[in-house]
FIMARLUM-399393 format. One record per residue: residue in three letters; y, z, x of N, C-alpha, C in turn. Coordinates in pm, whole numbers, padded with zeros to 5 digits, always signed. Atoms other than C-alpha are relative to their C-alpha. Example, Ala and Ser with C-alpha at 12.3 -4.5 7.8 and 13.67 -1.06 7.14 Angstrom:
REM FIMARLUM-399393
Ala-00119+00000+00089-00450+00780+01230+00120+00000+00090
Ser-00119-00006-00082-00106+00714+01367+00109+00073-00077
//
This chain:
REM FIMARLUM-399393
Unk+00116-00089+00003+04138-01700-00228-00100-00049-00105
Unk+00114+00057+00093+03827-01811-00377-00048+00092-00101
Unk+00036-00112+00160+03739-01657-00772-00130-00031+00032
Unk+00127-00032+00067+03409-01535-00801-00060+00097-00160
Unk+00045-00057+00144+03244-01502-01161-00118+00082+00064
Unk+00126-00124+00006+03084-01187-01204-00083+00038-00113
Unk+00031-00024+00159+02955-01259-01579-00115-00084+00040
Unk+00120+00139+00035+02604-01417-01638+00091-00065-00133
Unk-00018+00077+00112+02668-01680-01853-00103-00076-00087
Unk+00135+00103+00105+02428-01833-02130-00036-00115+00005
Unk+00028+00128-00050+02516-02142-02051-00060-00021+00102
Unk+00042-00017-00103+02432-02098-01719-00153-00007+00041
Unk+00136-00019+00030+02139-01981-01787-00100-00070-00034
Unk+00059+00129+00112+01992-02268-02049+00016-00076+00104
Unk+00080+00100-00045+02052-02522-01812-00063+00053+00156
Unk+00093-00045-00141+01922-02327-01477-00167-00003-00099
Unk+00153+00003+00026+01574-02287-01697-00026-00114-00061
Unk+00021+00137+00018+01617-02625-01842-00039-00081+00062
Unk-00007+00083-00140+01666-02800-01510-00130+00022+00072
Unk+00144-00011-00090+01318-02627-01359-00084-00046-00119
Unk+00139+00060+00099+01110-02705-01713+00048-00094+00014
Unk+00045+00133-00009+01174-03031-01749+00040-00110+00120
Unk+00045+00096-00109+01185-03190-01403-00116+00040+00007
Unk+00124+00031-00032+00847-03279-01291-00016+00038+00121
Unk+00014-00054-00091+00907-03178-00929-00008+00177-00055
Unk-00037-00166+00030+01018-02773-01070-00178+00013-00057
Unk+00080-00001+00084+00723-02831-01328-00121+00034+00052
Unk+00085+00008-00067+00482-02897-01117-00035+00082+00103
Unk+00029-00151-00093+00531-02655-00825-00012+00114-00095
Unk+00024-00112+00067+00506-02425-01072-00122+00032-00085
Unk+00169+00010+00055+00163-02509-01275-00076+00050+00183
Unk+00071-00053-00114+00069-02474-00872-00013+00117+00069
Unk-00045-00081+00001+00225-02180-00777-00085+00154-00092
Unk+00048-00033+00082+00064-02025-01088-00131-00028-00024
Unk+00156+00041+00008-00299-02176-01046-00054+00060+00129
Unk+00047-00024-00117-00270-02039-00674+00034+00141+00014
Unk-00069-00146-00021-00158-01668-00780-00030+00082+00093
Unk+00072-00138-00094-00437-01477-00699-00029-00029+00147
Unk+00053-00015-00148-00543-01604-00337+00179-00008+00056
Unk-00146-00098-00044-00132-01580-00298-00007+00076+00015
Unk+00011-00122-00029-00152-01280-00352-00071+00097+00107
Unk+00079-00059-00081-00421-01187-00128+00093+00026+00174
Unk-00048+00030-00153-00257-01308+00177+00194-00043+00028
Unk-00100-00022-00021+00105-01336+00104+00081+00082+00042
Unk-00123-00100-00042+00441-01138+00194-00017+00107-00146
Unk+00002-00114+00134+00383-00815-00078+00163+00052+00042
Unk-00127-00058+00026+00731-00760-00176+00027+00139-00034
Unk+00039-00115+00003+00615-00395-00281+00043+00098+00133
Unk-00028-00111-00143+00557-00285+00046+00112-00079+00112
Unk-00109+00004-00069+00852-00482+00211+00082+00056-00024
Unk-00158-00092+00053+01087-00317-00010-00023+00121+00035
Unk+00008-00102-00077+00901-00013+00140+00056+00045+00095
Unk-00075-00019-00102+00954-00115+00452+00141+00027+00057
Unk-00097-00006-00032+01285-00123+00447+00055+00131-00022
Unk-00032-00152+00076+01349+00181+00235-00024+00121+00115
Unk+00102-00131-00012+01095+00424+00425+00033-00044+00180
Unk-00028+00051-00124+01089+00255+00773-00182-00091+00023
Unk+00103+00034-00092+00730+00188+00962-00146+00037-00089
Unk+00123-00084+00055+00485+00417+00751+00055-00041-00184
Unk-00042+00031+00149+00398+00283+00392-00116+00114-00097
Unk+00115-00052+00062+00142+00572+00290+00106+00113-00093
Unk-00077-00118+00123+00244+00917+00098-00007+00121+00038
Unk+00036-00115-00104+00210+01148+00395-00003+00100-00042
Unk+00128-00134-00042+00101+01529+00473+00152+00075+00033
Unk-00079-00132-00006+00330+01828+00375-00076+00102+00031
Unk+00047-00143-00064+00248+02138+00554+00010+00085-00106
Unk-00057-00112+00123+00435+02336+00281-00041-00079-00123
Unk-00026+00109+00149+00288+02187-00080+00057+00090-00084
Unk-00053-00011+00170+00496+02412-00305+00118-00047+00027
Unk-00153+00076-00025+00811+02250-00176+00004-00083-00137
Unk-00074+00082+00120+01034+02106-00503+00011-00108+00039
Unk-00071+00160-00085+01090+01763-00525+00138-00037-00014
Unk-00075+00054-00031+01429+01812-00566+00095+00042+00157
Unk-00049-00071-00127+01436+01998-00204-00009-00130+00057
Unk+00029+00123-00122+01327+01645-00047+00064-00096-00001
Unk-00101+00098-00003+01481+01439+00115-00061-00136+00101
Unk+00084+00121-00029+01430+01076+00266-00073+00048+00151
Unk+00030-00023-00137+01392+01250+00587-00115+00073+00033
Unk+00069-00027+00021+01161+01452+00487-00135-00047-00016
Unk+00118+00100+00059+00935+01210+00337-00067-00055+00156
Unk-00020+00059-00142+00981+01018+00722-00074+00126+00070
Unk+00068-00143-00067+00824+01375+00861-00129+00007-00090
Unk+00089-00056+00033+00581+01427+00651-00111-00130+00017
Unk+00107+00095+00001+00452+01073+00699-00054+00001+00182
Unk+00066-00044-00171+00457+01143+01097-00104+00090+00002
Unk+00103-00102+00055+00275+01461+00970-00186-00070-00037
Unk+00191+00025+00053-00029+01239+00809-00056-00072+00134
Unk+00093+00100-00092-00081+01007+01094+00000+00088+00112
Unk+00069-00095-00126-00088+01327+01347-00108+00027-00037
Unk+00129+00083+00039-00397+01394+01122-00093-00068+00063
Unk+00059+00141-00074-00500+01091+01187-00084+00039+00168
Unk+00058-00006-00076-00502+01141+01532-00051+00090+00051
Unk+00102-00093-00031-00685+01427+01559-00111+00001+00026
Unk+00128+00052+00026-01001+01251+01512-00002-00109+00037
Unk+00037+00135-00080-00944+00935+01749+00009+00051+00130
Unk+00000-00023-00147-01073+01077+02076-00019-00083+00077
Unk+00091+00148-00051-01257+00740+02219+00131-00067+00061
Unk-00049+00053-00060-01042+00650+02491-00025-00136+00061
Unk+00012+00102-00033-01240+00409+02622-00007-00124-00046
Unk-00011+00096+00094-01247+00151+02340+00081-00012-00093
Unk-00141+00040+00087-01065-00044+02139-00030+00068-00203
Unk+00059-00054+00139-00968+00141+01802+00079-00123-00077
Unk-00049+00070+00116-00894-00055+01474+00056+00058-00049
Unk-00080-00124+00088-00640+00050+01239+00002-00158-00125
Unk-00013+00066+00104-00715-00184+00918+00079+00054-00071
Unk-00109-00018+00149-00445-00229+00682+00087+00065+00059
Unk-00031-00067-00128-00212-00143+00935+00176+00019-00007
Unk-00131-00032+00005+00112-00167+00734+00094-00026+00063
Unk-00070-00014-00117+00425-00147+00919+00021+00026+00138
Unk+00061-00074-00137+00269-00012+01239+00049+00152+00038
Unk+00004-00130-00015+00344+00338+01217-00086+00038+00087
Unk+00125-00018-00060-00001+00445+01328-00016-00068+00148
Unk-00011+00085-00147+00026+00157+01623+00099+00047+00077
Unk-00090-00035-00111+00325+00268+01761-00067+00167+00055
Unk+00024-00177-00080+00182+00655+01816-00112-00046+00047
Unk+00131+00039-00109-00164+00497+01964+00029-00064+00117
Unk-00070+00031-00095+00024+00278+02186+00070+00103+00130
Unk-00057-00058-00070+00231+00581+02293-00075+00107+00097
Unk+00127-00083-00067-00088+00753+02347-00085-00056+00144
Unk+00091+00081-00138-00207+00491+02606-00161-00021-00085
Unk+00126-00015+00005-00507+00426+02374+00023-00208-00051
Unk-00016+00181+00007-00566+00029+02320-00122-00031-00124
Unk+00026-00007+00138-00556-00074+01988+00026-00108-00055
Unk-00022+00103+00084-00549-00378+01722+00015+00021-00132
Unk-00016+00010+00180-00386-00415+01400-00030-00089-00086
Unk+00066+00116+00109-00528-00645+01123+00067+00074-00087
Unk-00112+00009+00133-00300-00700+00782-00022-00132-00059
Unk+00012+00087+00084-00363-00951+00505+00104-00037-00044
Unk-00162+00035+00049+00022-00933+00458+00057-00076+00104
Unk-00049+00088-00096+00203-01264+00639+00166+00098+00048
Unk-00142-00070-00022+00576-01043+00638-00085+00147+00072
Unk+00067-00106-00109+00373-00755+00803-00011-00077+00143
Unk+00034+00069-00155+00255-00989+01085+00079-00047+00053
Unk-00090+00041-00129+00529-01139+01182+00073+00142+00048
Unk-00094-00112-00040+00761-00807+01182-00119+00078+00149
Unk+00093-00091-00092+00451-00627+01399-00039-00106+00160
Unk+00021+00087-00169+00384-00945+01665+00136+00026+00062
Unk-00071+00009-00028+00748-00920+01683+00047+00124+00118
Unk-00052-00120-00054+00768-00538+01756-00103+00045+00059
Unk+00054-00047-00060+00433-00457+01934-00062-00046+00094
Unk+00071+00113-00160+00246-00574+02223-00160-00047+00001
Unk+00110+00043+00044-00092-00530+02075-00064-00120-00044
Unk+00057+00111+00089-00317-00780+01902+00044-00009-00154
Unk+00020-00016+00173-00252-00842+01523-00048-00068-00063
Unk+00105+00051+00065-00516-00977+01318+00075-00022-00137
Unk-00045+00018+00147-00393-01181+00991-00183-00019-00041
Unk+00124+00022+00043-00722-01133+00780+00003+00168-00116
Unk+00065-00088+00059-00872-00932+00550-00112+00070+00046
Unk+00106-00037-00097-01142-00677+00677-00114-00128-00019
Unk+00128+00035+00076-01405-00839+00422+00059-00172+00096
Unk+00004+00126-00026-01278-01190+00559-00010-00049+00207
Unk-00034+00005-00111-01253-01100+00949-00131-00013+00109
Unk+00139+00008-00059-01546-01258+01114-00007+00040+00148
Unk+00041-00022-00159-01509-01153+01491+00012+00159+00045
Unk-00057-00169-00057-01543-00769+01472-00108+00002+00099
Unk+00079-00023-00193-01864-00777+01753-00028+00122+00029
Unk+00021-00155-00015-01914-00402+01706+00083+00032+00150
Unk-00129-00039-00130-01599-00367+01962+00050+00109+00005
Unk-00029-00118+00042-01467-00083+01806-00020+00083+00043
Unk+00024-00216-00012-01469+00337+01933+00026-00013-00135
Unk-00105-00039+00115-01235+00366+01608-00002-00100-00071
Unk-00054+00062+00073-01199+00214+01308+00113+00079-00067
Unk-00077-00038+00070-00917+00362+01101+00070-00062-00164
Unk-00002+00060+00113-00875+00306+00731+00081+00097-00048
Unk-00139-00107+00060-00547+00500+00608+00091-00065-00131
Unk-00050+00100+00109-00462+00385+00255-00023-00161-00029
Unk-00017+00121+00052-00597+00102+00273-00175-00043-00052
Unk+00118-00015+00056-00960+00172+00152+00021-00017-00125
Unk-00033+00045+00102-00876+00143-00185-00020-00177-00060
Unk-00004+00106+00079-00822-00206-00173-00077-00079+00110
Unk+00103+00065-00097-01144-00337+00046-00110-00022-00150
Unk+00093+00063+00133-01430-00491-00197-00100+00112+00070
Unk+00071-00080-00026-01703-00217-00220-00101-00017+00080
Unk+00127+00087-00058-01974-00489-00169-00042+00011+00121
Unk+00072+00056-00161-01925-00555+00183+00084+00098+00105
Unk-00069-00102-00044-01720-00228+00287-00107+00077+00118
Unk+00094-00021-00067-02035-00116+00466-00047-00048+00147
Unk+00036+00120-00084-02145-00368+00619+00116-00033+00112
Unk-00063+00020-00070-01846-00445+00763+00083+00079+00129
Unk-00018-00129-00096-01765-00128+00919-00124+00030+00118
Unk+00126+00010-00081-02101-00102+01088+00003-00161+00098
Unk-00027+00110-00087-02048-00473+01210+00114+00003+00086
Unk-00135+00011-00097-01690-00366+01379-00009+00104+00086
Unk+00015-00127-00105-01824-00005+01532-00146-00044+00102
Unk+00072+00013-00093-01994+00031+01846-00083+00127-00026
Unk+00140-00114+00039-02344+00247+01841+00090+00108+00040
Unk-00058-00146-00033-02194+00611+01806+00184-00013-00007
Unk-00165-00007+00078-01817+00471+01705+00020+00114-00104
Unk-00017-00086+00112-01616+00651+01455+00089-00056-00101
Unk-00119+00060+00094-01448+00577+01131+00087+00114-00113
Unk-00109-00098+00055-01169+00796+01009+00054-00083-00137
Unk-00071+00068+00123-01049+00768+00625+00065+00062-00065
Unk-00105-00092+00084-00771+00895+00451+00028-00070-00143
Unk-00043+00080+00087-00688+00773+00108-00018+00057-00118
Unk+00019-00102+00157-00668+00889-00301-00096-00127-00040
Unk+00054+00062+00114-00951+00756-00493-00037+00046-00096
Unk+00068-00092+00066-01133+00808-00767-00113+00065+00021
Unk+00106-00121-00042-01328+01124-00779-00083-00066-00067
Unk+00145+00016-00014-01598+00960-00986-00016-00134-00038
Unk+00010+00140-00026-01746+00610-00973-00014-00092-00144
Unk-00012+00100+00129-01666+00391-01265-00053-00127+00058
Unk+00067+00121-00010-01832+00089-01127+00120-00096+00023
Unk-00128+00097-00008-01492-00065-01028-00067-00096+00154
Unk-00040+00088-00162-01458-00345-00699-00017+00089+00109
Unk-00077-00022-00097-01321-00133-00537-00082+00143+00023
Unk+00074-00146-00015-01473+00221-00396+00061+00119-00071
Unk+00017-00147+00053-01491+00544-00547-00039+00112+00090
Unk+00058-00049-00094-01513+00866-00338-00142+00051+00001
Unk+00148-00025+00039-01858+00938-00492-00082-00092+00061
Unk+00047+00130-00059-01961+00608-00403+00020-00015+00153
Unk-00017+00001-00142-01799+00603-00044-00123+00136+00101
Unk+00035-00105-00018-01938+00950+00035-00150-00003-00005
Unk+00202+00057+00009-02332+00857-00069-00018-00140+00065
Unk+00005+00149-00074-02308+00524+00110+00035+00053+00156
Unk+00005-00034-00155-02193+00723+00447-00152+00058+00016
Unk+00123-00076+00016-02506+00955+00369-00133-00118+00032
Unk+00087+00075-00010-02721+00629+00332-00033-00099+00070
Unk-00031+00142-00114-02586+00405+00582+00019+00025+00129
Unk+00037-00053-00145-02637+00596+00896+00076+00049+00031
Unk-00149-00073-00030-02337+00791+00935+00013+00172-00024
Unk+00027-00156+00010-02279+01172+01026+00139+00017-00106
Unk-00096-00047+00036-02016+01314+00843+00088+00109+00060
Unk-00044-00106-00076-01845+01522+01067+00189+00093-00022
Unk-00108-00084+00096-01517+01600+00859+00034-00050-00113
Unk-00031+00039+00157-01443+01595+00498+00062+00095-00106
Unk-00139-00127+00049-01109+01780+00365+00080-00087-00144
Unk-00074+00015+00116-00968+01772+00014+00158-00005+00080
Unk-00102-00022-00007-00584+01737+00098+00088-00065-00085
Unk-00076+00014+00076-00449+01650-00190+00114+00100-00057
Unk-00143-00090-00029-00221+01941-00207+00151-00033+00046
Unk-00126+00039-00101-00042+01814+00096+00044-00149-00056
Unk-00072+00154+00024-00038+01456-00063+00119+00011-00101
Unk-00071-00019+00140+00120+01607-00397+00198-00041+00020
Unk-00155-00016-00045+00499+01682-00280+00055-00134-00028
Unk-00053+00146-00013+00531+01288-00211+00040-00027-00163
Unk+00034+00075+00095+00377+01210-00557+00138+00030-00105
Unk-00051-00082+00073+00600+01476-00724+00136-00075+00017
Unk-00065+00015-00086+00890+01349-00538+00058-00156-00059
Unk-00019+00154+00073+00855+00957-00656+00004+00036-00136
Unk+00010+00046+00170+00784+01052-01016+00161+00060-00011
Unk-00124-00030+00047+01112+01260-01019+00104-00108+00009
Unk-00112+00082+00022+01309+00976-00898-00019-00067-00076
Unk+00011+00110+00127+01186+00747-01120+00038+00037-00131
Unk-00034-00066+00112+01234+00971-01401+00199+00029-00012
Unk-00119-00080+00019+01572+01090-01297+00080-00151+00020
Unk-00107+00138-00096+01722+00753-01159-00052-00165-00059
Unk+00037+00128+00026+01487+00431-01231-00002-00029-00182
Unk+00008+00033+00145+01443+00480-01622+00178+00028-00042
Unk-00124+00000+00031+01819+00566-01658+00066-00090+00022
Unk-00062+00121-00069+01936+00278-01444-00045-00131-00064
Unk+00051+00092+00043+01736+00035-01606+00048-00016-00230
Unk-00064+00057+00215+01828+00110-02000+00125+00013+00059
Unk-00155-00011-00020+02198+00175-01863+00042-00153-00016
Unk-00027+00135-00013+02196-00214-01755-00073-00105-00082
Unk+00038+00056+00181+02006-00307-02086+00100-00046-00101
Unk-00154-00033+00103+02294-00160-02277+00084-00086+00043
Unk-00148+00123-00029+02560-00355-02108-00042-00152-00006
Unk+00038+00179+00013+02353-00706-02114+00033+00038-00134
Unk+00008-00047+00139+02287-00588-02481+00197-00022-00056
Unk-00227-00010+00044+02753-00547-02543+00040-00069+00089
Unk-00074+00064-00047+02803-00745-02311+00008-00188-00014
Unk+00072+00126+00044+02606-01097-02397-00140+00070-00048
Unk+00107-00017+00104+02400-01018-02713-00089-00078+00007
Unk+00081+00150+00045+02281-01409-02711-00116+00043+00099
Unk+00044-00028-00184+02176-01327-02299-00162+00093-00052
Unk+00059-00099-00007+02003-00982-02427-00103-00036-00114
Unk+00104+00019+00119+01838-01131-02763-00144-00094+00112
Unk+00127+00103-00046+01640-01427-02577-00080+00056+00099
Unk+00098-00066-00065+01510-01176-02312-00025+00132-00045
Unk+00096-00147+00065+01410-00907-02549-00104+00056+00047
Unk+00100-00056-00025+01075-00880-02496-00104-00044+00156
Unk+00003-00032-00176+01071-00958-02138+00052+00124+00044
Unk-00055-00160-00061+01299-00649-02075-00085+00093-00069
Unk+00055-00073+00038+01084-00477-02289-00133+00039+00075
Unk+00109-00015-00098+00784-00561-02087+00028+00035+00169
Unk-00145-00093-00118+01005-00462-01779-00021+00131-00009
Unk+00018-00135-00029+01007-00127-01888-00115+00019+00006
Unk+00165+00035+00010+00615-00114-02003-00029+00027+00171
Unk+00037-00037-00113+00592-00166-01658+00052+00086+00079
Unk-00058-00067-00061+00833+00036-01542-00108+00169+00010
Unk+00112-00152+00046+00661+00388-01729-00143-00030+00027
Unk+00123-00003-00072+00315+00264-01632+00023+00022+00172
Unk-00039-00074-00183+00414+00293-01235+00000+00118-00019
Unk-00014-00151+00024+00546+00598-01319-00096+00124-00047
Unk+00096-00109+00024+00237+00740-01483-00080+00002+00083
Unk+00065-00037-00109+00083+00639-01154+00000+00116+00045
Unk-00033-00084-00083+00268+00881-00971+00014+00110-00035
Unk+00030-00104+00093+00237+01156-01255-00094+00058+00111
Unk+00125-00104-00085+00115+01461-01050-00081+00050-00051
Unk+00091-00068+00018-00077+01590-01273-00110-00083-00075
Unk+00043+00109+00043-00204+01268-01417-00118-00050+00165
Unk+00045+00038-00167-00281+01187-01014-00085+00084+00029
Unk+00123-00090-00101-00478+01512-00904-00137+00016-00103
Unk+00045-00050+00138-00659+01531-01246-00104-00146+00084
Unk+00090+00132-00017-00841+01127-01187-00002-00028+00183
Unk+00026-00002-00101-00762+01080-00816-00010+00121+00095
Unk+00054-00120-00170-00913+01292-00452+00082-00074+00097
Unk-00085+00023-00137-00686+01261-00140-00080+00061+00069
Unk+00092-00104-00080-00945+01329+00110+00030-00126+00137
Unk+00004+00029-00138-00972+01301+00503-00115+00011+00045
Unk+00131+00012-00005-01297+01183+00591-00028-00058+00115
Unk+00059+00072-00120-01441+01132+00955-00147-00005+00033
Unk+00135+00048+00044-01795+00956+00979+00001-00045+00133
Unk+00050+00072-00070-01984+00883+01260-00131-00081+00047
Unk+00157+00055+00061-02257+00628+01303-00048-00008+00130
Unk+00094-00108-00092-02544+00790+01444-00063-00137+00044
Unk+00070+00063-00088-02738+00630+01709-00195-00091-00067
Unk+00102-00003+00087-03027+00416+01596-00133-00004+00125
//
């Protein structure tokens, strides 16, 4: 029977990070690797929301409780799985336009695609994430667009529907406009769900102050516009408890034992694990509910652009 060591070892260790610094092949993919972060990032596999995926299933948003004084320690994963069916019914409340093709940017796991599909309405997903696209060519029949909106040159005002469900947030403000108007057809519609900030700090990225006076100025009716951050809360409430009750306990628990178990191990990554946590309690003050409803709006916003 074959022994397997279940101890890190120090040694181990020293020459595994030895062996990548000083070869010149390790060395080198790695100055590259590291010079090519950010447009990685743009368009890579987000390990974030795969570990979502797997966790949660199809839907990576922070869906729509009916009931918001529900506890978060009443909820359960199944729950969460309902309440995210819950946001994208929502959703379709406000994609009547049978006859054209709707968009669903940022399109996640295909949640949203599979209930338009089931609807008989004919639809395309676009995702800047490569582990999104394959899992979604794999599992839908639709089109799927690898691109970014801001980078997706063949929208052709094709569009009834655009749909932007969490994923407004992370579109560049600049050309957020523009590009929506270049993908809807005269009298399309664009449905938006998402938490931003309530007031416009001049960031990249939109603000609902900013979104909201830019529909006003850019030819667009406003024909619904609902606070529901209430219903978003439950989720928020929900993540911060586990994290609180489970991720900060689990994480110094297995501190402590590197720490008594290999001191040498636990000294040389001190202040890496330290920055570990750092990041850990910043996530966590993301998802702070009262930190969350206080700076961000969860609003449901349907815009349509008026005839010129």
């Amino acid at each position: 029977m074959e022994i397997v060591d279940t101890k890190i070892r120090l040694s181990r260790v020293v020459a595994s990070i030895g062996k990548r610094v000083f070869s010149p092949a390790h060395a080198t993919k790695a100055i590259r690797l590291q010079r090519n972060r950010k447009n990685a990032h743009r368009t890579a596999s987000d390990a974030q929301l795969a570990l979502y995926g797997q966790m949660i299933g199809e839907f990576l948003h922070l869906g729509y409780f009916d009931s918001i004084d529900v506890e978060p320690t009443e909820i359960s994963l199944g729950d969460i799985k309902r309440a995210q069916e819950r946001y994208a019914e929502r959703i379709l409340e406000f994609i009547t336009d049978r006859d054209h093709l709707v968009l669903d940017v940022g399109c996640g796991m295909g949640g949203l695609l599979r209930m338009l599909e089931q609807r008989k309405f004919r639809v395309v997903g676009l995702t800047p994430d490569l582990n999104q696209v394959a899992y979604l060519k794999s599992t839908f029949r639709c089109p799927i667009i690898h691109a970014r909106l801001e980078d997706y040159s063949d929208l052709k005002n094709q569009f009834g529907t655009i749909v932007a469900a969490e994923s407004l947030q992370y579109l560049d403000r600049a050309q957020l406009l523009a590009r929506i108007r270049q993908g809807l057809r005269p009298g399309g519609r664009w449905v938006l769900i998402d938490y931003l900030d309530k007031i416009d700090g001049g960031s990249t990225r939109p603000s609902w102050e900013f979104v909201l006076r830019s529909l006003e100025e850019g030819g667009f009716s406003v024909i619904h516009n609902e606070d529901v951050t209430p219903h978003i809360l439950p989720t928020v409430r929900f993540l911060h408890h586990l994290g609180q009750r489970f991720a900060l306990p689990i994480f110094d628990f297995l501190t402590l034992k590197l720490e008594q178990r290999e001191p040498g191990i636990s000294y040389l990554l001190g202040e890496i694990l330290g920055d570990f946590r750092r990041v850990l309690r910043l996530n966590l003050s993301i998802v702070d509910p009262e930190k969350f409803a206080l700076a961000k709006n969860y609003r449901l916003v349907v815009a349509d652009l008026r005839h010129n």
